[in-house]
Structure formats: structure tokens, C-alpha cells
N, C-alpha and C positions, 0 to 999 in steps of 0.2 A: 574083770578090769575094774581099776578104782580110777576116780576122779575126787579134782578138788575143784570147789565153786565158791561163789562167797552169794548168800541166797537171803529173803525172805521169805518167813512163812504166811502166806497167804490163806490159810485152810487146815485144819482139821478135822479125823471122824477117828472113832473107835475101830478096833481089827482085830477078831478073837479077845482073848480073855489080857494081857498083858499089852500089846501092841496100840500103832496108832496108825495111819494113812496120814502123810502133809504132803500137801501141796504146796509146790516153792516156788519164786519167782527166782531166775538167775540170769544174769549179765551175758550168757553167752550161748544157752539153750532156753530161755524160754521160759516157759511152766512146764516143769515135770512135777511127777510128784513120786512119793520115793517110801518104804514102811522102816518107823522107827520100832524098832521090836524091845519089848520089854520096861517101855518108857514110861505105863500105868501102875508098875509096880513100886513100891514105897521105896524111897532113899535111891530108885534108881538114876545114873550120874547124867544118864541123856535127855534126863524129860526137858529139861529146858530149852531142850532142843526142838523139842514138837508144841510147844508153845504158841500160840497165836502172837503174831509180831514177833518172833525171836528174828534176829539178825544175824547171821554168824556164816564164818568157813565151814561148809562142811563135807566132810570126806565121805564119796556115795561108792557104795561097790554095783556093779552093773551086769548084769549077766540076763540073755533069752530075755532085755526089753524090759528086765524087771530091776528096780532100783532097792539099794538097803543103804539104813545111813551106819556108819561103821562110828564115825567122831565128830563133836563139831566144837568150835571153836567161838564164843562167845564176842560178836561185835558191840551189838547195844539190846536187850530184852524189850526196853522203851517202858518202863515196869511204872512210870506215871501216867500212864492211858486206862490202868486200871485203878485207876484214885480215880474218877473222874468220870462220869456216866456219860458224858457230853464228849468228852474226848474218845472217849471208849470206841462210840459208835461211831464219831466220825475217823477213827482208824479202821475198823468194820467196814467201814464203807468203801473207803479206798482200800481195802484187798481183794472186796467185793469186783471192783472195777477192775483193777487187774487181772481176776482170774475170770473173768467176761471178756476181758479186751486183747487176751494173750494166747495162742498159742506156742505148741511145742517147735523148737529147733530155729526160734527168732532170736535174732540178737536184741537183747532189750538191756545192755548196759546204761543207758541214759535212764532210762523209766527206773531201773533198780534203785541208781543214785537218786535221784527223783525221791521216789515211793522212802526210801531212808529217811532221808534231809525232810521231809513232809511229816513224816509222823515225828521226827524230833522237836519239831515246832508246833505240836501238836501235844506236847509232852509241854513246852516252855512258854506257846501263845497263846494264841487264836487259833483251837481247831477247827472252825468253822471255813476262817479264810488260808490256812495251810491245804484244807481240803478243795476248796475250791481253785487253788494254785495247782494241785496235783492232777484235776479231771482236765484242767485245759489242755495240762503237759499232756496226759496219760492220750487225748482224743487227738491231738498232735500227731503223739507219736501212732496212732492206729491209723491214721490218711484222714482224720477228719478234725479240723482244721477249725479253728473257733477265730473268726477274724472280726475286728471293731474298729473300724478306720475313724478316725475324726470327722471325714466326711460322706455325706450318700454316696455309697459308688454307681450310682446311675446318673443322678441329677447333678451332682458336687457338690453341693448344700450339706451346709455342717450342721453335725448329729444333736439335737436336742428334744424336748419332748413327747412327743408321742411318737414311738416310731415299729419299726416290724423287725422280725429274724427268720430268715430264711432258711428251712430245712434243708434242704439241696445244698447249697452253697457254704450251709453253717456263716451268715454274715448280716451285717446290720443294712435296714436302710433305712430312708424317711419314710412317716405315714403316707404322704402322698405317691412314692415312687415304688414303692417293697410289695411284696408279695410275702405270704407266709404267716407265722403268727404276731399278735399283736405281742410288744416288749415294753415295759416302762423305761425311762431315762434312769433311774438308781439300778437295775436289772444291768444298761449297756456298762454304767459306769465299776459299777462291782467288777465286772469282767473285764473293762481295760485296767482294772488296778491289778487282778490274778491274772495281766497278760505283763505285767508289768510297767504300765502307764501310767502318767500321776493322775488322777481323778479325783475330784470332789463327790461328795454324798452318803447320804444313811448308808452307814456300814452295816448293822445288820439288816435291818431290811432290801435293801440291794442283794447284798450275799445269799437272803435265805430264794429270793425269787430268781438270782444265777444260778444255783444249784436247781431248781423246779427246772428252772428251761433247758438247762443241761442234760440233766434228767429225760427232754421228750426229746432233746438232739441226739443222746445217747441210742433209745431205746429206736428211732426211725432211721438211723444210721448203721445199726447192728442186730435190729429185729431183736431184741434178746433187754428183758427186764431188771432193774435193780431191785433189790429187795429190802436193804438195809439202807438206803438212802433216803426213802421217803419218808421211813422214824425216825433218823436222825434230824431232819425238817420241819416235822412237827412236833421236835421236843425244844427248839430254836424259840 
């Protein structure tokens, strides 16, 4: 049986002597992953297709559970992520997160569009705060949920200063009413901008301590580690 998907590559490894193993991110199954055969060998037409970050259609033939890619059809390669050591990893990062945050046979149309539209601006802006727009969606769309109200949800008292984020709940509240870990106000504000709210404050420094905290709501949320996010971090 063939199929057609329009997918991300989130993953590579080496497979015998010619061959590849990817892992794809697609709109309508999920992460599978599928062997490009023949794709290490010189001038062959598919490599681009087992690429890290390629984007394209491609045609998977399916037999006994096992996947082979037949053709694929070029959307965007995103081929300014490798000019750019900074962009690099923060694309790394976010396929990192997806292929932690994804299984097989999920509809993940929205995260795919996502996961695109994030590395293109990661390609053209701020890979730092494209990445940090992508983990909100991506922890969204997983049932975990990153909320930053204007005001304490316990007390009402509007968010400033010193205040906490609650692992459980993923949500802010005042120092005096919260439970959870300590947060600075550039930390809340970073995160209501990649929630898409207007905020004031240090862009990078904000950004690089949303992604830290992200980072520990990720990993207590889904028991399971990033690896390429915390060098991305401290290259920031």
C-alpha cells in the first residue's frame, strides 16, 4: 500500500551501508518513521529528502508495519538554519520536542503547520523567540497547557514582581498566593508575548529563563528529558 503525507523531518540515523532511518512528523499519523534507501550514496536524487528539517510530500510505500519512502516532493529544506549555529540548534531543538511530545497514529495537523511556520522564522528572525512560540503551542497541543493570566488566579491581584509557576496546573500566580517554583516577572512576560499577548520587557533575557522554566514544566509533565535545549540556552 502507498500513501501520500506532507511531513517533517524530525530525525535521522545511518542504516546499513547506503540507507537512512527518518523520523517524520505528519498531519494525519503522527511520528512514524519510514527508511530512505539509497539516500547516502553520491548524486542520489532523494537525499534531500532525509535531511534534517526537510519539508516536503512524500510518497511512503507500507507493507508488514514497515515504511519505505518511494518519492518526495520538496516544500521548503529551510537550508538558512544551517548558515547560523544559533538557528541551527534552536531548530534541533524543536524537533527535539516533537519527537518527545508525539506519538504514532495522532492527528497533529496543527503542530505540523506549527513546527513549519516556526522554523521559517527561525530562518528570517528571532530563533530564539520562534522557538519559544513553538514549545507553548507544541505543550498545548500535548494536554499541557501554559497559562499567564494578567491576574493571580487565587487572589485576583494583577501579576507583577516576584511571583511562582505551578507545575501541576502549568500557571502563574503571586508570590504571596502560589505554590510551585519561584518565576521572575521578564520569565511571566516572555511567555505572555509567545502566548501572544502584548508585554513589555528584556527580550532576551525573559526568553532565555521561559525556555529554562519550560524546560522543568516539560520534563515534570512528561518525565522524559531534552537534550538539545539546554545548549541552545547556554549558547544564548
Amino acid at each position: 500500500m502507498e500513501f501520500k503525507t506532507d511531513a517533517l523531518v524530525l530525525r535521522t540515523a545511518d542504516y546499513g551501508e547506503n540507507d537512512k532511518m527518518i523520523t517524520l512528523l505528519t498531519a494525519d499519523r503522527g511520528k512514524i518513521s519510514a527508511a530512505a534507501k539509497g539516500v547516502r550514496k553520491a548524486g542520489a536524487k532523494l537525499s534531500f529528502a532525509a535531511q534534517p528539517f526537510c519539508f516536503a510530500e512524500y510518497v511512503l510505500a507500507e507493507k508488514s508495519g514497515r515504511r519505505t519512502v518511494i518519492s518526495a516532493s520538496l516544500h521548503d529544506g529551510f537550508f538558512g538554519l544551517r548558515e547560523d549555529i544559533g538557528a541551527f540548534y534552536a531548530a534541533s531543538s524543536l524537533c527535539e520536542i516533537c519527537d518527545k511530545i508525539l506519538f504514532e497514529e495522532i492527528e497533529s495537523g496543527e503542530l505540523l503547520v506549527s513546527a513549519a511556520g516556526s522554523l521559517r522564522r527561525m530562518c528570517d528572525a528571532s530563533p530564539v523567540f520562534a522557538l519559544l512560540g513553538f514549545f507553548l503551542c507544541a505543550l498545548k497541543a500535548a494536554g499541557y497547557p501554559v497559562r499567564a493570566a494578567e491576574t493571580c488566579p487565587v487572589c485576583g491581584k494583577r501579576l507583577a514582581g516576584r511571583m511562582r509557576f505551578d507545575m501541576e496546573s502549568g500557571s502563574f500566580c503571586c508570590d504571596g498566593c502560589g505554590k510551585g517554583v519561584p518565576a521572575s516577572e521578564v520569565t511571566y512576560l516572555a511567555i505572555r508575548r509567545g502566548l501572544g499577548e502584548r508585554a513589555e520587557g528584556d527580550l532576551l533575557d525573559g526568553e532565555k529563563r521561559a525556555l529554562r522554566l519550560l524546560n522543568s514544566y516539560f520534563t515534570y509533565q512528561t518525565d522524559s528529558e531534552l537534550s538539545t535545549l539546554p545548549e541552545y540556552v547556554r549558547m544564548l
